[in-house]
OpenMM code with the backbone's topology and positions (N, CA, C; nanometers):
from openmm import Vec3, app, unit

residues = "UNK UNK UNK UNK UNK UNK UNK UNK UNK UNK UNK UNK UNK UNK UNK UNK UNK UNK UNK UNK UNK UNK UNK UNK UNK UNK UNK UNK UNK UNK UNK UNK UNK UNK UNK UNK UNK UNK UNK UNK UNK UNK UNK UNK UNK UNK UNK UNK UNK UNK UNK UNK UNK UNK UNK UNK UNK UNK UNK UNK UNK UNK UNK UNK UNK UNK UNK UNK UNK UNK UNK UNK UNK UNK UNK UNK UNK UNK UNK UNK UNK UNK UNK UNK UNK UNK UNK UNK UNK UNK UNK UNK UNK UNK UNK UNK UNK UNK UNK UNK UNK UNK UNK UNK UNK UNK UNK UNK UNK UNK UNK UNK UNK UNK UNK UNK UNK UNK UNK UNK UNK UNK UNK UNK UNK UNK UNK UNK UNK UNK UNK UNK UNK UNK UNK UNK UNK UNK UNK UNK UNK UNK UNK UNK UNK UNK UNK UNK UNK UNK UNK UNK".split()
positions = [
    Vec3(4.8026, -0.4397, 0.4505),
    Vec3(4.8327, -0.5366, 0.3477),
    Vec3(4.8707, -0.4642, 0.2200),
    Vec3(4.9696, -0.4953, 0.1373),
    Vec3(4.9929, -0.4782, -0.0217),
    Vec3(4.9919, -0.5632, -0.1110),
    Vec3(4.9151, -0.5414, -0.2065),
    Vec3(4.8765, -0.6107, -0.3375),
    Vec3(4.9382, -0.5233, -0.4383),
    Vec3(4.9801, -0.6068, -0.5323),
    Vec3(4.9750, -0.4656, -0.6588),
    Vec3(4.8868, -0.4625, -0.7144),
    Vec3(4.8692, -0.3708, -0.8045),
    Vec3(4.7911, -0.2256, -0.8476),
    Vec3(4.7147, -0.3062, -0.9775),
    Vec3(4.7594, -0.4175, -1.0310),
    Vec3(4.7452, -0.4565, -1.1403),
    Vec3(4.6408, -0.5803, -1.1495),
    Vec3(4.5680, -0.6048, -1.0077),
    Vec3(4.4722, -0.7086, -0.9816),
    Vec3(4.3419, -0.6857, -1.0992),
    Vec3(4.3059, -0.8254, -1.0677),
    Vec3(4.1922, -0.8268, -1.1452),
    Vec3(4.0439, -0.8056, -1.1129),
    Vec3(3.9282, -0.7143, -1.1167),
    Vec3(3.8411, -0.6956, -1.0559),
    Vec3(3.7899, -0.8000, -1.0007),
    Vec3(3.7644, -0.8535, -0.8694),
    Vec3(3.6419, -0.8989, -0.8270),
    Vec3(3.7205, -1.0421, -0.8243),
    Vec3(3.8600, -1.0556, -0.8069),
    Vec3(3.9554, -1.1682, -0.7896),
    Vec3(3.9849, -1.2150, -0.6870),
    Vec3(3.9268, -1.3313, -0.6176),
    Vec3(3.9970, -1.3340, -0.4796),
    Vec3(4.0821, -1.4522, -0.4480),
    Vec3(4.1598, -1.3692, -0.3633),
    Vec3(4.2853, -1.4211, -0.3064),
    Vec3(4.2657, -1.5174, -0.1908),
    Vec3(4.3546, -1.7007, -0.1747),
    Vec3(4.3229, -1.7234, -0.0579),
    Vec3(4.3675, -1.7377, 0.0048),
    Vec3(4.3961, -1.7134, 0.1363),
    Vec3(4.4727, -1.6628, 0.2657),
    Vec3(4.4761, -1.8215, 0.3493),
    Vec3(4.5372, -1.9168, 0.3432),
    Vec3(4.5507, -2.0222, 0.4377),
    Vec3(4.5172, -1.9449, 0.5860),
    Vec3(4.4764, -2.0567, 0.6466),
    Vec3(4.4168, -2.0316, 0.7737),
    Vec3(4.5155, -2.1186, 0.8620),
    Vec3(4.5255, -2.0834, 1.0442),
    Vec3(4.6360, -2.1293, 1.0657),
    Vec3(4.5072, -2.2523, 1.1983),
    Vec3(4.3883, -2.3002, 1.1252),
    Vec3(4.3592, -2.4020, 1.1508),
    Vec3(4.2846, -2.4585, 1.0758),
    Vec3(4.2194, -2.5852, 1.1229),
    Vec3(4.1422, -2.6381, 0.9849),
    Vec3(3.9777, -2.6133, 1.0263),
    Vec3(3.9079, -2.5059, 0.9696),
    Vec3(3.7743, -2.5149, 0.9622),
    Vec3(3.7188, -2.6001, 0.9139),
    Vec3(3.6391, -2.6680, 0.9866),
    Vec3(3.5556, -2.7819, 0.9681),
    Vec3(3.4458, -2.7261, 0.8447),
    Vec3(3.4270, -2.7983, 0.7340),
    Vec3(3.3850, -2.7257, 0.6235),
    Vec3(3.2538, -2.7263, 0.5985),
    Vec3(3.1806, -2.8146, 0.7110),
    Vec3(3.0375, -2.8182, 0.7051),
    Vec3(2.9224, -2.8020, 0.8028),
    Vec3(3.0322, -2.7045, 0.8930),
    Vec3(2.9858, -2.6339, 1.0196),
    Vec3(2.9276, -2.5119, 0.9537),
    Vec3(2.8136, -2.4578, 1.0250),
    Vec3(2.8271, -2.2451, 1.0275),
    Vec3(2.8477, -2.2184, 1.1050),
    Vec3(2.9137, -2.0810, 1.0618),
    Vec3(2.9888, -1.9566, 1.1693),
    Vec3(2.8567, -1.9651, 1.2479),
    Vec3(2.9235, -1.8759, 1.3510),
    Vec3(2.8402, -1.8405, 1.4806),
    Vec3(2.8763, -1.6808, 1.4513),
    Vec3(2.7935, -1.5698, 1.4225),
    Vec3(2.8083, -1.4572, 1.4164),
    Vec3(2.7656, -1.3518, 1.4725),
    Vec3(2.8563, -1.2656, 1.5599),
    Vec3(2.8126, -1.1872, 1.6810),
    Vec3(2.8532, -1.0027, 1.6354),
    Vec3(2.7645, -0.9403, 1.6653),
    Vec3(2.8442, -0.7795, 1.6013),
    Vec3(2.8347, -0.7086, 1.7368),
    Vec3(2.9010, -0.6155, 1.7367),
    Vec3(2.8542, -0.5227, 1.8528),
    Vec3(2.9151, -0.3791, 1.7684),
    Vec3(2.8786, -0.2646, 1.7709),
    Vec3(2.9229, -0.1592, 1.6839),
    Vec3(2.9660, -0.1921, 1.5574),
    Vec3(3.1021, -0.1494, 1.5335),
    Vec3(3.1566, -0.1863, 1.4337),
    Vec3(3.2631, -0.2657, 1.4016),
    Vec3(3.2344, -0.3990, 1.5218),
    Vec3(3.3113, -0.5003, 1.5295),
    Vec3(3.2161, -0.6680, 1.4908),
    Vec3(3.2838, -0.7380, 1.4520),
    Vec3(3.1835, -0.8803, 1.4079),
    Vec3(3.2703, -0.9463, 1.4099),
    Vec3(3.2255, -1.0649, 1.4820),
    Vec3(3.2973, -1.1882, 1.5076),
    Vec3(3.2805, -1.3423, 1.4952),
    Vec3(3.3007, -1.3658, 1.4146),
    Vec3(3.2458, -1.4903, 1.3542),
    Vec3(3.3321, -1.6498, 1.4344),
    Vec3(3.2826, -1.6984, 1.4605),
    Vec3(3.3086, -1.8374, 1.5302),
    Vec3(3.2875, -2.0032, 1.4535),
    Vec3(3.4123, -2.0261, 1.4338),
    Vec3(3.3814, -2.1711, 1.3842),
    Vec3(3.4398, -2.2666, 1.4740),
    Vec3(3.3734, -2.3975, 1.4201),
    Vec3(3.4469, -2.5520, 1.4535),
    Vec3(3.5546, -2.5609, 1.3984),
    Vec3(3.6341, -2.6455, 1.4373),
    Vec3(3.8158, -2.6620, 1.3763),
    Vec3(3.8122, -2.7971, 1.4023),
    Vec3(3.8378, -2.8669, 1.2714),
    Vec3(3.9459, -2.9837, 1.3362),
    Vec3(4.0281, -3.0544, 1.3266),
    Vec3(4.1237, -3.1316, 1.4290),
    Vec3(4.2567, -3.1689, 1.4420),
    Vec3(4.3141, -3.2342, 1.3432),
    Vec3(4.2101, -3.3346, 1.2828),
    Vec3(4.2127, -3.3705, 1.1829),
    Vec3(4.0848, -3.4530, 1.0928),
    Vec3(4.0954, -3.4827, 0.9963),
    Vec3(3.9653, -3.5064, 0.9171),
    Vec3(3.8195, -3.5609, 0.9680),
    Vec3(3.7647, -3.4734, 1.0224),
    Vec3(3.6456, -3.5242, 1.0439),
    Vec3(3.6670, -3.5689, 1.2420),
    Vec3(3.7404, -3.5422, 1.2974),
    Vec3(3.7735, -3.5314, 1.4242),
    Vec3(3.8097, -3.3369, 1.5184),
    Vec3(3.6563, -3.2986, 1.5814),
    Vec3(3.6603, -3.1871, 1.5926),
    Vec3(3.7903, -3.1826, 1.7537),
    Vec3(3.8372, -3.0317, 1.7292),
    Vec3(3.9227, -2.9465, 1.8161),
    Vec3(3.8764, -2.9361, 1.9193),
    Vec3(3.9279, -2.9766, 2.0584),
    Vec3(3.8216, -2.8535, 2.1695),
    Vec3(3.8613, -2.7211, 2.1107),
    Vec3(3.9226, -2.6745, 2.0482),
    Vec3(3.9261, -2.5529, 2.0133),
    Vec3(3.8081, -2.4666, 1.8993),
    Vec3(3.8241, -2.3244, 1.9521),
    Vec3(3.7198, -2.2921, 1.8696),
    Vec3(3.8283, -2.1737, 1.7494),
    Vec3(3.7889, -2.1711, 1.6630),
    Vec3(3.8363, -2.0662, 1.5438),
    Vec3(3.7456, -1.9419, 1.5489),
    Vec3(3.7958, -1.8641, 1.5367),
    Vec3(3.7794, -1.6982, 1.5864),
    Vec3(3.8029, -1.6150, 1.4297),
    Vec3(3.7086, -1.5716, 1.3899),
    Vec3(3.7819, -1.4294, 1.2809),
    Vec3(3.7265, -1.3147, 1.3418),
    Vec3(3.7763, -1.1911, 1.3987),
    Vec3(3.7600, -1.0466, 1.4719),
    Vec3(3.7709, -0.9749, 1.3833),
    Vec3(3.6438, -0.8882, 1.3356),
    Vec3(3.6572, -0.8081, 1.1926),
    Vec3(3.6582, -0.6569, 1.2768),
    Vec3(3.7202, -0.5546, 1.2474),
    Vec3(3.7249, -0.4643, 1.3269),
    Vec3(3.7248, -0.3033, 1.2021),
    Vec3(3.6452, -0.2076, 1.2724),
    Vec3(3.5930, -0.0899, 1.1880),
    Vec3(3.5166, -0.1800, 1.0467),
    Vec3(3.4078, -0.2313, 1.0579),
    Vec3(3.3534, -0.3175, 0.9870),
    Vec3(3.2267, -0.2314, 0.9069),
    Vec3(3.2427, -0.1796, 0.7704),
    Vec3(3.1438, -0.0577, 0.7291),
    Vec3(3.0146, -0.1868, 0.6436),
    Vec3(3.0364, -0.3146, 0.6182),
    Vec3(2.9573, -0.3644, 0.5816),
    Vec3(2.9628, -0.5143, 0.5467),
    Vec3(2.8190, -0.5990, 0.5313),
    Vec3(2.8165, -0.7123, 0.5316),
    Vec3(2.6924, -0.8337, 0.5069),
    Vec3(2.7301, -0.8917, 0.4172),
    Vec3(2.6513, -0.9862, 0.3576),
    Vec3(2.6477, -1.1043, 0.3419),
    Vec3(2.5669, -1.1976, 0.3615),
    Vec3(2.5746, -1.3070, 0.3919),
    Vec3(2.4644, -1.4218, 0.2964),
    Vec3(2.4713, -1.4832, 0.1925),
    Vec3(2.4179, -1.4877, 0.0683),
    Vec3(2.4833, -1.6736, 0.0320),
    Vec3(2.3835, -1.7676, -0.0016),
    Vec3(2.4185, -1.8896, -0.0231),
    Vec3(2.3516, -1.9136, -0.1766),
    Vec3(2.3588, -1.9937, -0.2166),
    Vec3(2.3685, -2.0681, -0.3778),
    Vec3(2.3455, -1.9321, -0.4781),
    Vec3(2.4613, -1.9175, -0.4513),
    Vec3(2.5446, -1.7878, -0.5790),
    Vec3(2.6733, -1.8515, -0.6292),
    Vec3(2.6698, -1.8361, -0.7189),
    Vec3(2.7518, -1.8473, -0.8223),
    Vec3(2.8745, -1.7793, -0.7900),
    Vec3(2.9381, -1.7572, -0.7238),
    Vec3(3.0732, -1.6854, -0.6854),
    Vec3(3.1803, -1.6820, -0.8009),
    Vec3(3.2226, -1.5844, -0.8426),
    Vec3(3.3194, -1.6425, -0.9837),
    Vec3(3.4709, -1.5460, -0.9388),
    Vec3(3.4522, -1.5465, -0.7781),
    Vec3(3.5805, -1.4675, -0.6965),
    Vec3(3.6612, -1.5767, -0.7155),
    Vec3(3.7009, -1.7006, -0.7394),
    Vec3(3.8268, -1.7830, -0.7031),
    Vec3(3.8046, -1.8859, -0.7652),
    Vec3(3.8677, -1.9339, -0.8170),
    Vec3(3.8905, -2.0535, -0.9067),
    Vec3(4.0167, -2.1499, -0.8423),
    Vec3(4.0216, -2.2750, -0.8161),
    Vec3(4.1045, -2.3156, -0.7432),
    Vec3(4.2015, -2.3680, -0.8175),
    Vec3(4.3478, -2.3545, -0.7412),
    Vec3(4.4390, -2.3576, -0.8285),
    Vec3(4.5098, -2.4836, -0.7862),
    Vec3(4.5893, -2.5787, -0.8319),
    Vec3(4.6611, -2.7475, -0.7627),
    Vec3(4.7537, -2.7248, -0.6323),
    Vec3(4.8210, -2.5850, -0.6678),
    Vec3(4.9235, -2.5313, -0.5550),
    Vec3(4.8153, -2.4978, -0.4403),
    Vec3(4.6894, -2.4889, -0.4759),
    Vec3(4.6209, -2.4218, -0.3042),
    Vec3(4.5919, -2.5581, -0.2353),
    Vec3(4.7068, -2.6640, -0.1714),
    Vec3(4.6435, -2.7493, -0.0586),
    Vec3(4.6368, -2.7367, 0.0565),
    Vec3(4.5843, -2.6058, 0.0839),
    Vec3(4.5481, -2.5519, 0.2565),
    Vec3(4.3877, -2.6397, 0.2675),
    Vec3(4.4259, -2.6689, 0.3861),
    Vec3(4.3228, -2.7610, 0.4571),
    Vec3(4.2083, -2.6685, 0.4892),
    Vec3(4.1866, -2.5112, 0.4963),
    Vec3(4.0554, -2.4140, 0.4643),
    Vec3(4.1925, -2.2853, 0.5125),
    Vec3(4.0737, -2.1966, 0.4226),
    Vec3(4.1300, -2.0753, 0.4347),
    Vec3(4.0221, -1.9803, 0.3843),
    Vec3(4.0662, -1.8239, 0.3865),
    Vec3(3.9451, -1.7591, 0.3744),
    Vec3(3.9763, -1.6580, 0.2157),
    Vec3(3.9292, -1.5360, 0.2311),
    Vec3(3.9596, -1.4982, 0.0862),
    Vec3(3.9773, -1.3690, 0.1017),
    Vec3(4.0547, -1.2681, 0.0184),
    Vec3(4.0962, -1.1552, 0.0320),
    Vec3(4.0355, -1.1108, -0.1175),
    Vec3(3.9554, -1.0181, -0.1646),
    Vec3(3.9206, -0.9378, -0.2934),
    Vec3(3.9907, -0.7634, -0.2786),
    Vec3(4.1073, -0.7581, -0.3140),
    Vec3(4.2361, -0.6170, -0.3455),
    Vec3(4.1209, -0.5288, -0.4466),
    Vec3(4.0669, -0.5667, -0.5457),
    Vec3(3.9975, -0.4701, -0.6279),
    Vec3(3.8580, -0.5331, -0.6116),
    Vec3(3.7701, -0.5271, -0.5257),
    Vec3(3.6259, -0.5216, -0.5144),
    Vec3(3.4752, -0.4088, -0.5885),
    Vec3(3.4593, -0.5305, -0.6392),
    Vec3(3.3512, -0.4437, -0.7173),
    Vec3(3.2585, -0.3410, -0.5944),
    Vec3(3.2263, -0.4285, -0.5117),
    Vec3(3.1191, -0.3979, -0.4077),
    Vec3(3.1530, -0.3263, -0.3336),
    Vec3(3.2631, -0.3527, -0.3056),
    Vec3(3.3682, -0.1889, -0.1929),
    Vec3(3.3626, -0.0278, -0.2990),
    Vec3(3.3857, -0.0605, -0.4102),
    Vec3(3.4066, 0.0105, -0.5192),
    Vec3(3.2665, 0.1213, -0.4771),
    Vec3(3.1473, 0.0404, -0.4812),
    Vec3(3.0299, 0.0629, -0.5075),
    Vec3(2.9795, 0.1621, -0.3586),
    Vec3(3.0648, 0.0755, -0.2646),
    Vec3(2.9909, 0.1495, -0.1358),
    Vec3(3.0801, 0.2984, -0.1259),
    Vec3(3.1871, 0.2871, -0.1417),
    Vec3(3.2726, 0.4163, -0.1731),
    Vec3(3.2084, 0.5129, -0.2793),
    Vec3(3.1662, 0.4719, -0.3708),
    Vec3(3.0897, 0.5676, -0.4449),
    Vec3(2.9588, 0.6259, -0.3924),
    Vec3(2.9226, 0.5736, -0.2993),
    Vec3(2.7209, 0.5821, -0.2844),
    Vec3(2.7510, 0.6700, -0.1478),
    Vec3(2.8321, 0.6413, -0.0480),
    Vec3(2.9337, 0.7545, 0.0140),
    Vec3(2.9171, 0.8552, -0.0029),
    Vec3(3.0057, 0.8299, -0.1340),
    Vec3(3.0867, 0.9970, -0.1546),
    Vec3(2.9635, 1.0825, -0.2259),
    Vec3(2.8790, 1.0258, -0.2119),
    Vec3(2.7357, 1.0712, -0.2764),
    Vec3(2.6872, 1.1621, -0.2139),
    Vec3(2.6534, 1.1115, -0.0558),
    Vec3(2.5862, 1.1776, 0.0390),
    Vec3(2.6877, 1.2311, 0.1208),
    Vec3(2.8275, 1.1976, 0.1276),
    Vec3(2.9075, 1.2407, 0.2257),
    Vec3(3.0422, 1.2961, 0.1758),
    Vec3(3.0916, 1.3955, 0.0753),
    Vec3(3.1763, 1.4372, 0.0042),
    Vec3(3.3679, 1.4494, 0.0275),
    Vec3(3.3137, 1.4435, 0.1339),
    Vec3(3.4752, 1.4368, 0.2457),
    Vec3(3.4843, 1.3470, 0.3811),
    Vec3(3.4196, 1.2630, 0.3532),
    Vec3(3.4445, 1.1339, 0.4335),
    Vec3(3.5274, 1.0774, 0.4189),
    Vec3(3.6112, 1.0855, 0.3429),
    Vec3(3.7151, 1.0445, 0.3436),
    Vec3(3.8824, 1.1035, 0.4333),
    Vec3(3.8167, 1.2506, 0.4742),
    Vec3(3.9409, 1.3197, 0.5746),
    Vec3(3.8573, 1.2869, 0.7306),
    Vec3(3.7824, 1.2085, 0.7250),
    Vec3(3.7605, 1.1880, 0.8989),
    Vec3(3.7470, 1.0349, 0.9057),
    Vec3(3.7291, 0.9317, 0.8321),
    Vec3(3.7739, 0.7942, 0.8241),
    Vec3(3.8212, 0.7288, 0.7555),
    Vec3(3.9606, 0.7878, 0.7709),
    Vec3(4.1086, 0.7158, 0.7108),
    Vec3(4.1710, 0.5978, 0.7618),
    Vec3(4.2558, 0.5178, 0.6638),
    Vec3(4.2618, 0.3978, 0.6652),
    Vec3(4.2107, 0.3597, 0.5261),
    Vec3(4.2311, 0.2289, 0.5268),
    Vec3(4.1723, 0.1273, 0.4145),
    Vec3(4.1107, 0.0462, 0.4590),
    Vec3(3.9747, 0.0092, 0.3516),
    Vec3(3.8805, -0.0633, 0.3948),
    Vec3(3.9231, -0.2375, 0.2798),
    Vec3(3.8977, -0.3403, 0.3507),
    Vec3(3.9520, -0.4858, 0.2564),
    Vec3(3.8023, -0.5309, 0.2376),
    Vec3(3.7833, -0.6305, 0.1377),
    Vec3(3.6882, -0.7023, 0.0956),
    Vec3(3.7162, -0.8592, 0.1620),
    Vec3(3.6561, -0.9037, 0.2738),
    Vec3(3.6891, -1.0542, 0.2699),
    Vec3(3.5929, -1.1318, 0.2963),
    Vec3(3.6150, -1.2184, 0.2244),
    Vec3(3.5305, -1.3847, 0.2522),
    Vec3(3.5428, -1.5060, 0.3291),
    Vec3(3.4387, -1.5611, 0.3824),
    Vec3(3.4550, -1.6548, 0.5007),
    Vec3(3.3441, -1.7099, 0.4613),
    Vec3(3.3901, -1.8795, 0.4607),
    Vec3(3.2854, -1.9430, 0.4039),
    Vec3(3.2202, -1.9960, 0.5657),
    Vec3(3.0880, -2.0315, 0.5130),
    Vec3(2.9875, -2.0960, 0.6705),
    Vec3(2.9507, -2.1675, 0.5888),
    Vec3(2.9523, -2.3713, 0.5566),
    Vec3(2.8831, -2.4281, 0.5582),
    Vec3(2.8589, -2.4203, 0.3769),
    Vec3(2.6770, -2.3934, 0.3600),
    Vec3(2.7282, -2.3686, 0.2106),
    Vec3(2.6772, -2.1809, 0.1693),
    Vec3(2.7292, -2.1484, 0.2541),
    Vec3(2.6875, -1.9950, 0.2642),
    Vec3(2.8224, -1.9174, 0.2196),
    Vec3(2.8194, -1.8110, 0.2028),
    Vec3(2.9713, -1.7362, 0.2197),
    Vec3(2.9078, -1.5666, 0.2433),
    Vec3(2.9982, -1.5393, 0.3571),
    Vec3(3.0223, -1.4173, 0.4961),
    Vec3(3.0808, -1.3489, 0.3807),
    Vec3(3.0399, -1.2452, 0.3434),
    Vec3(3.1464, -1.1522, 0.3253),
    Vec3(3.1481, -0.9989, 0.3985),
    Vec3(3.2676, -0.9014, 0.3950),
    Vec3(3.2222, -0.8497, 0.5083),
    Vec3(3.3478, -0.7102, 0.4502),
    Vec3(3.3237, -0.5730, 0.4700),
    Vec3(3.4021, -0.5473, 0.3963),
    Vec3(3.4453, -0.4359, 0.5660),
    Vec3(3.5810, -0.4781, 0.6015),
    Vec3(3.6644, -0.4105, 0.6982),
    Vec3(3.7541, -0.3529, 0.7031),
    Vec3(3.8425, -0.2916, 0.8027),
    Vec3(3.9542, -0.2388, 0.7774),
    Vec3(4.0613, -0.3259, 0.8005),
    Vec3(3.9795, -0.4387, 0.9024),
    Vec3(4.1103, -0.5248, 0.9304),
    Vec3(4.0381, -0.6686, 1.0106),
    Vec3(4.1167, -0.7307, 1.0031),
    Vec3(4.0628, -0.8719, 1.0317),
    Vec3(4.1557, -0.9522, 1.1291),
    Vec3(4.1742, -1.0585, 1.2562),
    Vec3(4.2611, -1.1078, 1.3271),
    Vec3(4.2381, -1.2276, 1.3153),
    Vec3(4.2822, -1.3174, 1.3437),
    Vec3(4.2306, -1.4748, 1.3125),
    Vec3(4.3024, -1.5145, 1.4598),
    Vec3(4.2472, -1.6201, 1.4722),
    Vec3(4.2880, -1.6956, 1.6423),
    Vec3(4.2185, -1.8200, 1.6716),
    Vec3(4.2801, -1.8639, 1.7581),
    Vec3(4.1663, -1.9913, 1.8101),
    Vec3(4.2109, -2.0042, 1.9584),
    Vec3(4.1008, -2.0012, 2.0302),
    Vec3(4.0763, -2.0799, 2.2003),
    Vec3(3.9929, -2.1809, 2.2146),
    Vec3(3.9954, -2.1944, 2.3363),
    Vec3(3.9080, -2.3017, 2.3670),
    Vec3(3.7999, -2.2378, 2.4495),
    Vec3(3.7087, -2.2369, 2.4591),
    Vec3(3.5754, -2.1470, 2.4364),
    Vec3(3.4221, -2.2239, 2.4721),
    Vec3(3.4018, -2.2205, 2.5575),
    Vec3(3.2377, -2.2880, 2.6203),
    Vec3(3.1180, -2.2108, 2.5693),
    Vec3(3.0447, -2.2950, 2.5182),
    Vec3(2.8815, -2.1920, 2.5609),
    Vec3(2.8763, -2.1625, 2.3219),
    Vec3(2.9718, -2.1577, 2.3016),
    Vec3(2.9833, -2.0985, 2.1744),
    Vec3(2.8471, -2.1486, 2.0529),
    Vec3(2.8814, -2.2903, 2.0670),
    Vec3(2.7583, -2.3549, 1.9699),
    Vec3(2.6787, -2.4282, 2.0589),
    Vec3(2.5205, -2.3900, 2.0406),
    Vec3(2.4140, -2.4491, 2.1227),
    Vec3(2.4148, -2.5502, 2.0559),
    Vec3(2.3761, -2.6563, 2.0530),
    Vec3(2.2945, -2.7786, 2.0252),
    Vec3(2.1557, -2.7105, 1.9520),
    Vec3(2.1228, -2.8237, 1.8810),
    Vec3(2.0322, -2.7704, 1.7809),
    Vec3(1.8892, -2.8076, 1.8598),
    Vec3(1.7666, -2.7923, 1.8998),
    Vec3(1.6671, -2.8453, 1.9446),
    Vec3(1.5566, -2.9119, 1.8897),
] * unit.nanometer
topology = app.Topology()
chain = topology.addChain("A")
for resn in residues:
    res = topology.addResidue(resn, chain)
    for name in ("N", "CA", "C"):
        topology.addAtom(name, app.Element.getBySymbol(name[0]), res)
């Protein structure tokens, strides 16, 4: 991805989604190494769910937090954003900033054996928000059994 250089700290960007997350579902969140995969409800239309399920695949994933009634002051919504959900991109992250520094603390040249760029992104669950800081992210949707249990 390219952003320019001239972002504003701790600004996030929002990325339309190419379905509609149901906005008062939570993710379903699965990791295995350094992959995490978060699972939502979608639907077709207002308040009528998808058999389909919504997929985000976070991949080389160095970190992640998951934190509800915070004050988020990443995005301010603008009249032009009428995407039916979407997720969020932060180009200058305070918190990426931070883990890169605490790094290079203990590990001085980590940076010549895991190259690439690492992104800051957000995914809301419900009234929670995922954030998760990766190298890269895929978005998708199938249709998918077994995904959300029933509550007991």
């Amino acid at each position: 991805m390219t952003y320019q250089q001239s972002q504003v700290k701790d600004l996030a960007y929002p990325i339309e989604l190419p379905f509609w997350q149901a906005p008062n579902n939570d993710l379903v969140i699965k990791s295995s190494g350094d992959k995490l995969t978060a699972y939502c409800k979608i639907w077709y239309k207002p308040a009528k769910y998808s058999k389909f399920t919504g997929i985000f695949q976070f991949s080389d994933v160095w970190a992640m937090r998951f934190e509800r009634n915070k004050q988020l002051a990443y995005y301010s919504h603008c009249d032009g954003d009428d995407f039916n959900a979407c997720y969020w991109i932060i180009p200058e992250s305070s918190w990426l900033e931070q883990l890169k520094n605490e790094r290079q603390s203990h590990f001085p040249d980590w940076q010549h054996y895991d190259c690439g760029d690492y992104w800051h992104y957000i995914v809301q669950s419900d009234k929670f928000y995922v954030e998760v800081i990766a190298k890269q992210i895929e978005i998708s949707k199938k249709q998918l059994n077994g995904i959300f249990l029933a509550k007991k």
